[in-house]
N, CA, C and O atoms as a GROMACS GRO file, in nm:
protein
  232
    1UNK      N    1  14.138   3.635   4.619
    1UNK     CA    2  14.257   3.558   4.589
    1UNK      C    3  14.324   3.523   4.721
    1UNK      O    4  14.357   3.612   4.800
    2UNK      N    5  14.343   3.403   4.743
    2UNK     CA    6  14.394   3.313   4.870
    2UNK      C    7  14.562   3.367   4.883
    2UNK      O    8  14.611   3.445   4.965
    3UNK      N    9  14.615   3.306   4.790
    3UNK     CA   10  14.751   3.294   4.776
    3UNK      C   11  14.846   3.444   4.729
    3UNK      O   12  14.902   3.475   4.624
    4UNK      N   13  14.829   3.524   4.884
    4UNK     CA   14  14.906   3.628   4.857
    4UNK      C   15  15.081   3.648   4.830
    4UNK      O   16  15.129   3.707   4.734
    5UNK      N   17  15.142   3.595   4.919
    5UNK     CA   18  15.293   3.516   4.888
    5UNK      C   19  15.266   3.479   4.743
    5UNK      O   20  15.295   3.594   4.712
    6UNK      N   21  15.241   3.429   4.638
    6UNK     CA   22  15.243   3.375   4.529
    6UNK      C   23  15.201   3.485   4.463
    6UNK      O   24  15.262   3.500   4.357
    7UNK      N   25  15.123   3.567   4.484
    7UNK     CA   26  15.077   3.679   4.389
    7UNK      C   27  15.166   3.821   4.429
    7UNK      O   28  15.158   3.919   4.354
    8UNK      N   29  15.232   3.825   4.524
    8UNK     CA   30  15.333   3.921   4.591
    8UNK      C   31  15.463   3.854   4.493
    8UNK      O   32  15.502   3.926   4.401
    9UNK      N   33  15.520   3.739   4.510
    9UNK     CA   34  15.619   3.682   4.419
    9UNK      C   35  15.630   3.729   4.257
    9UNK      O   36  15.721   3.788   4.200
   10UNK      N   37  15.511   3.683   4.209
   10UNK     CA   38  15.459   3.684   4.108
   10UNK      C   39  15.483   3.795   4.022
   10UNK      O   40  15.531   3.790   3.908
   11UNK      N   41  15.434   3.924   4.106
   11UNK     CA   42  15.448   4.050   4.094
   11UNK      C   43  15.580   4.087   4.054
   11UNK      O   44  15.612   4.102   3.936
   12UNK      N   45  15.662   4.102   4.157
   12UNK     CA   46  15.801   4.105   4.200
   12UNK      C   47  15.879   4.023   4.049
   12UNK      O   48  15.957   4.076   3.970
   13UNK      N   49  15.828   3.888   4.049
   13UNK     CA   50  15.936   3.853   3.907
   13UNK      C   51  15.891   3.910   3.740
   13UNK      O   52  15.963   3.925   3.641
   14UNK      N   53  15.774   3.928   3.756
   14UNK     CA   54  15.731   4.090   3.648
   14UNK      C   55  15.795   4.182   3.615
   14UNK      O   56  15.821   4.226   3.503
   15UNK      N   57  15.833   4.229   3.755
   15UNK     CA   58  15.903   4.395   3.739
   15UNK      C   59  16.064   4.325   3.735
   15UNK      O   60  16.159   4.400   3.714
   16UNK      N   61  16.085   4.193   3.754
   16UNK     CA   62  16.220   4.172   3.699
   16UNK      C   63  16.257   4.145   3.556
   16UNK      O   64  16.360   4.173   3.495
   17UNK      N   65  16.127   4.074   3.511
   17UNK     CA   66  16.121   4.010   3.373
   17UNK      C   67  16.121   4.108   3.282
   17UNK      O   68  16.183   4.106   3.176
   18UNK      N   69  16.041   4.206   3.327
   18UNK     CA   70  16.009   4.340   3.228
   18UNK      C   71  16.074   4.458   3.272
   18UNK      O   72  16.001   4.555   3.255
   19UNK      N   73  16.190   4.490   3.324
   19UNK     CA   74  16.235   4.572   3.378
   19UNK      C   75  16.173   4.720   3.405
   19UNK      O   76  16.214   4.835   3.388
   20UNK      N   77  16.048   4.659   3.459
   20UNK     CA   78  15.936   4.792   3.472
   20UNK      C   79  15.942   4.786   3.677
   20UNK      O   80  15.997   4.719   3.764
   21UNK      N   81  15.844   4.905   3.669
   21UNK     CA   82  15.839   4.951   3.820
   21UNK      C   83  15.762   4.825   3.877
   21UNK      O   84  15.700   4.744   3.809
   22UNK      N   85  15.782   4.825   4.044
   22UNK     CA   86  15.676   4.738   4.099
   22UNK      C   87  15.532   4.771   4.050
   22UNK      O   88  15.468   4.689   3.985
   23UNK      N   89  15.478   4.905   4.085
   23UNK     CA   90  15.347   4.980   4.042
   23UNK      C   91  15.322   4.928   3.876
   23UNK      O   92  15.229   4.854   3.844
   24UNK      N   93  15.399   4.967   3.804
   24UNK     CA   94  15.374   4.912   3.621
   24UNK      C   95  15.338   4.749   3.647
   24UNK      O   96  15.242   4.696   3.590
   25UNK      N   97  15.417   4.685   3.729
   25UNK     CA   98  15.386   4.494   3.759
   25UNK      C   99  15.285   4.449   3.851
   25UNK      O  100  15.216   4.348   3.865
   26UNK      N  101  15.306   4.587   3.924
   26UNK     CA  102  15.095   4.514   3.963
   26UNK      C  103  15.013   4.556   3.850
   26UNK      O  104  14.943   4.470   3.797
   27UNK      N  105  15.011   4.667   3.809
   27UNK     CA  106  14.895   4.715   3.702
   27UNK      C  107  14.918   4.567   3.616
   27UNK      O  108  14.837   4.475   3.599
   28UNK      N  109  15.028   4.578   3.581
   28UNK     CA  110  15.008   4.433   3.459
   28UNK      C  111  14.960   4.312   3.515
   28UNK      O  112  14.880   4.238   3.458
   29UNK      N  113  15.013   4.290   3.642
   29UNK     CA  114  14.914   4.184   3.670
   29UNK      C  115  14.811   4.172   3.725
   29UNK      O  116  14.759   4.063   3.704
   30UNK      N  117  14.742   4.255   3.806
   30UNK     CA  118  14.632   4.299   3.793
   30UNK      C  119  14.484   4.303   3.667
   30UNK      O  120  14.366   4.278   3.695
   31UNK      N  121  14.536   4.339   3.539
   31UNK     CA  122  14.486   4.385   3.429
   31UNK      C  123  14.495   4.268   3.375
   31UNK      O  124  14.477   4.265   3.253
   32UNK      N  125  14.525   4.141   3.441
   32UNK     CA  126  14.592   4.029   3.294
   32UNK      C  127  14.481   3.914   3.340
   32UNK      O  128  14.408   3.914   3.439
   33UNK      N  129  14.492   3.816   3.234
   33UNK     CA  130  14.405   3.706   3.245
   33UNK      C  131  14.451   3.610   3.367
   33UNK      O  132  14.390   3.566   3.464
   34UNK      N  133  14.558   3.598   3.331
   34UNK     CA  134  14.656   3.537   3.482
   34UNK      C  135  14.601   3.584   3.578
   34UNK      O  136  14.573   3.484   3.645
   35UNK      N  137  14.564   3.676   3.636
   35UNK     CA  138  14.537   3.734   3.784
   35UNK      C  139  14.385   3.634   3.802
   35UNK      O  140  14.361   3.547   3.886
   36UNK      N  141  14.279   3.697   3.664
   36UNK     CA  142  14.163   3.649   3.676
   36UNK      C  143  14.165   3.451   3.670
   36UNK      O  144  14.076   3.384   3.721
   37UNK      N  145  14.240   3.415   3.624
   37UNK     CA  146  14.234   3.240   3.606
   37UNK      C  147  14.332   3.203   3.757
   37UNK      O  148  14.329   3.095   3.815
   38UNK      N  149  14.395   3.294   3.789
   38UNK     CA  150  14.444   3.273   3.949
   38UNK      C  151  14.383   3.228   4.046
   38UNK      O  152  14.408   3.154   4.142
   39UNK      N  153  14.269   3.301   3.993
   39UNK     CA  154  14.127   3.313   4.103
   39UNK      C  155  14.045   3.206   4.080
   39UNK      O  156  13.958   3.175   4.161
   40UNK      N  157  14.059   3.157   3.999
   40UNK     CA  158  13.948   3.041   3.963
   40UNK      C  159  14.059   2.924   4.012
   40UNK      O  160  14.171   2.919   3.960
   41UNK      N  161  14.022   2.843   4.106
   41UNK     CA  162  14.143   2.739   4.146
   41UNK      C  163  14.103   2.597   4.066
   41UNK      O  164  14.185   2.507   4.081
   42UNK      N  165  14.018   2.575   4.006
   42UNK     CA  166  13.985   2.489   3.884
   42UNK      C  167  14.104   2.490   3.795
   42UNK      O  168  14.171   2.388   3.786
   43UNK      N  169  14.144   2.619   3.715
   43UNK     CA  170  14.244   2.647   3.613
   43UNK      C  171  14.409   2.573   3.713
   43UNK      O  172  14.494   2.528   3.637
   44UNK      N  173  14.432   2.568   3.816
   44UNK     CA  174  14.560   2.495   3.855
   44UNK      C  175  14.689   2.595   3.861
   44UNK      O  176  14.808   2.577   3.885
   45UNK      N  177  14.615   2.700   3.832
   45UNK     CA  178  14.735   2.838   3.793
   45UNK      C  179  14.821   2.846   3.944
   45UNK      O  180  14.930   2.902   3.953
   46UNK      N  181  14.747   2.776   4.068
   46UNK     CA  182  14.761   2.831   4.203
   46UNK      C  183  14.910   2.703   4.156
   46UNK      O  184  14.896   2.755   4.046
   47UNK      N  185  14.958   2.660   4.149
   47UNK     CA  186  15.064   2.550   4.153
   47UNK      C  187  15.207   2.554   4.094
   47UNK      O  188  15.314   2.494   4.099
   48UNK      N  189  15.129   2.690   4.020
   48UNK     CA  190  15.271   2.731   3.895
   48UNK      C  191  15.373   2.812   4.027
   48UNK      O  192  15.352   2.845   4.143
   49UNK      N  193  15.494   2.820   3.928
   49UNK     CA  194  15.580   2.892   4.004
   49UNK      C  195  15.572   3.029   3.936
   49UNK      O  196  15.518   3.050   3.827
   50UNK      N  197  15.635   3.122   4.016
   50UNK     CA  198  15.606   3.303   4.016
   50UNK      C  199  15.673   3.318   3.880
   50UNK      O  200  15.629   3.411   3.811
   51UNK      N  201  15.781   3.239   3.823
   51UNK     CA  202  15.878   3.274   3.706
   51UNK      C  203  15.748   3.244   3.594
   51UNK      O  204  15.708   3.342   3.531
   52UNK      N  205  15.688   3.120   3.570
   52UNK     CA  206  15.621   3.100   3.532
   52UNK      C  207  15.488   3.167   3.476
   52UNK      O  208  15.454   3.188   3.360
   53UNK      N  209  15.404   3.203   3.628
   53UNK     CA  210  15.301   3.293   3.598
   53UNK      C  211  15.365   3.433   3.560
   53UNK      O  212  15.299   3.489   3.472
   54UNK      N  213  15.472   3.503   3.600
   54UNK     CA  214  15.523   3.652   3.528
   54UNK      C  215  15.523   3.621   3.379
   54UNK      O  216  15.463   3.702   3.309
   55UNK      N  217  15.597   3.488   3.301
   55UNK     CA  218  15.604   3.465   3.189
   55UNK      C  219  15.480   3.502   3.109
   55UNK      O  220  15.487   3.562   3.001
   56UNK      N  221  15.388   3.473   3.154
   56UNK     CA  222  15.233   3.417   3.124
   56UNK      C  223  15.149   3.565   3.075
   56UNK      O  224  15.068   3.579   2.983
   57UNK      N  225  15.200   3.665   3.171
   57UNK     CA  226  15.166   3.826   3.192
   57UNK      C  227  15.218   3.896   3.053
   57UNK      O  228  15.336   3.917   3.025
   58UNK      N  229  15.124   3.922   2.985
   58UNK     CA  230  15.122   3.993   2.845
   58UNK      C  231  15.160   4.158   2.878
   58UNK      O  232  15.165   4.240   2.786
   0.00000   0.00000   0.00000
């Protein structure tokens, strides 16, 4: 994954959205389809904003 700033962000508005730990908001994003379609830069996920992709995080 290229876009660390965006996946560091990303993270960060998780543990705001879900009022969970940083550690609980990487595991979740880590573990989520979002992380894996992140990676595929076909899917366009790289363009979203961090509020956005946290939304996305089940």
């Amino acid at each position: 994954m290229k876009n660390t700033a965006l996946v560091r962000m990303t993270i960060d508005e998780i543990a705001k959205q879900k009022n969970v730990s940083l550690d609980e908001a990487f595991d979740l994003f880590y573990n989520s389809k979002v992380c894996e379609m992140l990676s595929d830069t076909e899917t366009g996920l790289f363009t979203y904003a961090p509020q956005d992709l946290a939304e996305m995080v089940v």
